[in-house]
N, C-alpha and C positions, 0 to 999 in steps of 0.2 A: 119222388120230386127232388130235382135240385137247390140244394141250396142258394139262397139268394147272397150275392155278394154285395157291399153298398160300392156305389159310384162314385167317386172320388169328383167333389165339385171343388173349385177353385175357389179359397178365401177371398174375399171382397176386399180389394185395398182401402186401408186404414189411412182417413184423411189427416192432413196436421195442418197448421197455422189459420190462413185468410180462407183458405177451401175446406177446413171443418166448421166452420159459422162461427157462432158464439163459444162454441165449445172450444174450437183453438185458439180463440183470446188469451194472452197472459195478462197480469197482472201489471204489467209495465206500460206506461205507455209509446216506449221507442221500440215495445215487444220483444226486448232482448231476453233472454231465461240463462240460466246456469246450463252451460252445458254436462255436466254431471258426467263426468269423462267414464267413473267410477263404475257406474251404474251399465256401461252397455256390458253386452253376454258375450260367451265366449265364442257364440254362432253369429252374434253383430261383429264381431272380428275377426273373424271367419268372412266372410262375405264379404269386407272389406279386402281382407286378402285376397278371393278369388279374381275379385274386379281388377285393383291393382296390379297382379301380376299379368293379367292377359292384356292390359293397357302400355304397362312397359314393356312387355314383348314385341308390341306393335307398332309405337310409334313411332322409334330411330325411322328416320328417314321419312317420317311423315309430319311430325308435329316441327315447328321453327325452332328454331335456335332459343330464343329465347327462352318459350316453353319449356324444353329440354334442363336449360340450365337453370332456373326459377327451378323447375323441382328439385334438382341434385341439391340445390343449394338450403332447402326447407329441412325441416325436420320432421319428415313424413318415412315410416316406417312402412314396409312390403304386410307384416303381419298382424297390424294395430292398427284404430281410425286413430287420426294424430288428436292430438291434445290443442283446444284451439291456443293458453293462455303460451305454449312454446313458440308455435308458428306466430302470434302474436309478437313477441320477443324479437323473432328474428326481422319479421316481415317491418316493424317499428326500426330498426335499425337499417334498413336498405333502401324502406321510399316513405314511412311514414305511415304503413295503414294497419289497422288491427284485424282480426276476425274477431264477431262478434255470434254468438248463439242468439236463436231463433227455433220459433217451433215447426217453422214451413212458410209457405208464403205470409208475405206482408203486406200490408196496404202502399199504392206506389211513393204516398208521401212521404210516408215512414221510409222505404228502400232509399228514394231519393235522397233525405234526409241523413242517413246515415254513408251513403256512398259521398255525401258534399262534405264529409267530416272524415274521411276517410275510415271509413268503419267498413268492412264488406260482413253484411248479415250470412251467413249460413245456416242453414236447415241441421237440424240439431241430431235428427234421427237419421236410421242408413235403410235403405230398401230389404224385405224381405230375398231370401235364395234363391223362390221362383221368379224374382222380377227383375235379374240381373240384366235383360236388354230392354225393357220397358219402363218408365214409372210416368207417370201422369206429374208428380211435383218433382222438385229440385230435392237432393236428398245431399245430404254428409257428401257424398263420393262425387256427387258432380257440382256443389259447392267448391269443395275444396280441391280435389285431386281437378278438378275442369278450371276451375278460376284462379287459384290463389298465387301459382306458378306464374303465371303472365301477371303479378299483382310485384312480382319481384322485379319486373324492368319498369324502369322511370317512365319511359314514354306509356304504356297501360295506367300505370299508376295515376299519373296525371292526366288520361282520358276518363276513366273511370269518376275522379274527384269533378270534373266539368261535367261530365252528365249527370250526376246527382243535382246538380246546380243548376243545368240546363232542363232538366226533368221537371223543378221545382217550378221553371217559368213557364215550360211547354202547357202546365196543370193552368196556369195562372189564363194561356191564351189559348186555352183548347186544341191544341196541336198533339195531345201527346201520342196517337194515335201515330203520329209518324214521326214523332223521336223514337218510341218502341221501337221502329222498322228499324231504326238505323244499330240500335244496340244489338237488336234480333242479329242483323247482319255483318256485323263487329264481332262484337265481345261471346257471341253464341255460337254463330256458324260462319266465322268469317276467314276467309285463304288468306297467304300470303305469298308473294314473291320470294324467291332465294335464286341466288348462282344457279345452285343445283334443280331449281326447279319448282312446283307450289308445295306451298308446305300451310298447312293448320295451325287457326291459334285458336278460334273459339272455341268456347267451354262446352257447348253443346255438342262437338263435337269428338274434340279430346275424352270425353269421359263415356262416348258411348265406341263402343267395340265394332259393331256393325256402320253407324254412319264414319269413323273414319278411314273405313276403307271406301265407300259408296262414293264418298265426298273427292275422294283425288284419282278412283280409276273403275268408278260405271261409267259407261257412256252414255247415259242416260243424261243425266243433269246439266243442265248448262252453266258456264264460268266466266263470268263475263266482268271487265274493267270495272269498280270500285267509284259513282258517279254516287255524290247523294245526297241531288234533288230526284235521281233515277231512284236512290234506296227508298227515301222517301215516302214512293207514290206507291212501291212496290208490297205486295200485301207478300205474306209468309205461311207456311206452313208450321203446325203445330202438335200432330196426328201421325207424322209422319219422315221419310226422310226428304231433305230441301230440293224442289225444282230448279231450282237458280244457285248458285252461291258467287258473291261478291268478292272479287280478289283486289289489293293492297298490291302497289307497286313495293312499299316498303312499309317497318311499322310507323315510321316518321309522319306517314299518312295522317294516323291518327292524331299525333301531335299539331299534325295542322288544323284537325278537326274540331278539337281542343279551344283552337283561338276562334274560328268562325262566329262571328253574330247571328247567331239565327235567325234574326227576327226578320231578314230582308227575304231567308230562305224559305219561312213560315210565308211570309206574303206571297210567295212565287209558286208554292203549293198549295195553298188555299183554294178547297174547291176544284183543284184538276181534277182529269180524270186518276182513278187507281187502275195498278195495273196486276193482270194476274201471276199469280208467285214463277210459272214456265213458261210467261209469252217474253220472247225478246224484243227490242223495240228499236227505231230507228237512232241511228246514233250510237248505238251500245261497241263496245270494243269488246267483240268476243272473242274470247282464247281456246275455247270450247263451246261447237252448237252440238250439243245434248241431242239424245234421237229421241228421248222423253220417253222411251219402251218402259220405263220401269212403270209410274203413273198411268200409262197410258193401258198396260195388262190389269194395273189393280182396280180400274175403276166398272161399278156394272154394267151390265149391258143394259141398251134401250128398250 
């Protein structure tokens, strides 16, 4: 008889902050923690390394300008998760905002709260080695290497500081359901215009390997003009890579967004219909209609 071999099952991901329940409560109540720089392993920087170097190999010519030079300019190391209290330092000296530690997700008042004070919360801990293109939370590498970069130009700076402010009021008038939509399609997975052609600024993007190539040359996805009372209504994906993404004539955009009142925008969406994350709609300024093959192969049969 042969010996039996054991089967190799796949460790269960280890929850942290607002999606481990009570257990990832901290003690704080703005849920900030020490990030304890000291304490990761030599394989938690390791993994930081592997991600990094395959993100900087990729992006020239994909991620914005901005992007590009917000990292060069941090003090983020190829071979170490950075230290939040340096990035801190510098990022205080360029627009005003700090990183703060976190153990994972936060409640949206708390995020809100700390983003209207210019705080950006990051997730404390880095993703295990098997879940370098997956993670269900926001981890260290796409806290920081996805966000903090675009945290070094004024015009992000100052969008970011309005929607923690905006978030606060969105909670106040029950909207917030379509402020998310617009941050989703901003600050997450949002294009931009350049000379040269579209280039990435969202964090959701930027920090994953696989969506920033998907996002500027499958032909799958559609790309369409930057409208949002359109972002709005637009629901997102979560699961997966984007049906839609929203491009920026420039980043300036943002800073218009920055000033808007929302409250006339909240009236004017109230109650419309929603629209699905890959259907385009009349009026859209498309720069890309997407052949949707990608969604359209993963989903099951009837």
């Amino acid at each position: 008889m042969k010996p039996q071999h054991p089967v190799a099952v796949a460790e269960p991901p280890t929850l942290h902050g607002l999606a481990a329940g009570e257990a990832g409560r901290p003690h704080s109540a703005d849920w900030t923690i020490p990030q304890d720089w000291a304490a990761y392993t030599p394989a938690e920087h390791a993994t930081w390394a592997t991600l990094f170097e395959r993100q900087c190999r990729l992006l020239p010519g994909r991620a914005c300008d901005a992007f590009l030079k917000g990292l060069d300019a941090l003090p983020i190391a190829p071979d170490r998760i950075p230290d939040f209290e340096a990035l801190s330092e510098v990022l205080m000296k360029a627009t005003g905002w700090q990183v703060v530690a976190v153990p994972g997700l936060v409640p949206d008042e708390v995020f809100f709260d700390h983003l209207a004070h210019r705080r950006f919360p990051s997730g404390q801990f880095i993703r295990r080695a098997d879940q370098l293109d997956y993670l269900q939370e926001p981890d260290v590498f796409h806290d920081v290497f996805g966000h903090v970069p675009m945290l070094m130009n004024p015009v992000m700076a100052d969008y970011m500081q309005a929607y923690g402010v905006g978030g606060l009021r969105a909670q106040r008038l029950g909207m917030l359901a379509e402020l998310a939509r617009v941050y989703w399609y901003t600050v997450e997975f949002g294009l931009v215009m350049q000379p040269e052609g579209l280039r990435l600024y969202g964090a959701g993007i930027a920090s994953s390997y696989s969506e920033s190539r998907f996002c500027l040359d499958d032909p799958s996805p559609h790309r369409v003009r930057f409208v949002l009372e359109r972002v709005m209504r637009t629901r997102y994906r979560i699961d997966d890579f984007q049906e839609c993404y929203f491009v920026l004539q420039d980043l300036d955009e943002l800073l218009a967004l920055a000033r808007v009142d929302f409250g006339p925008v909240y009236a004017q969406v109230a109650g419309a219909q929603t629209f699905e994350p890959g259907a385009l709609q009349p009026g859209d300024t498309v720069l890309h209609r997407g052949t949707g093959a990608y969604h359209r192969d993963r989903r099951p049969p009837h």
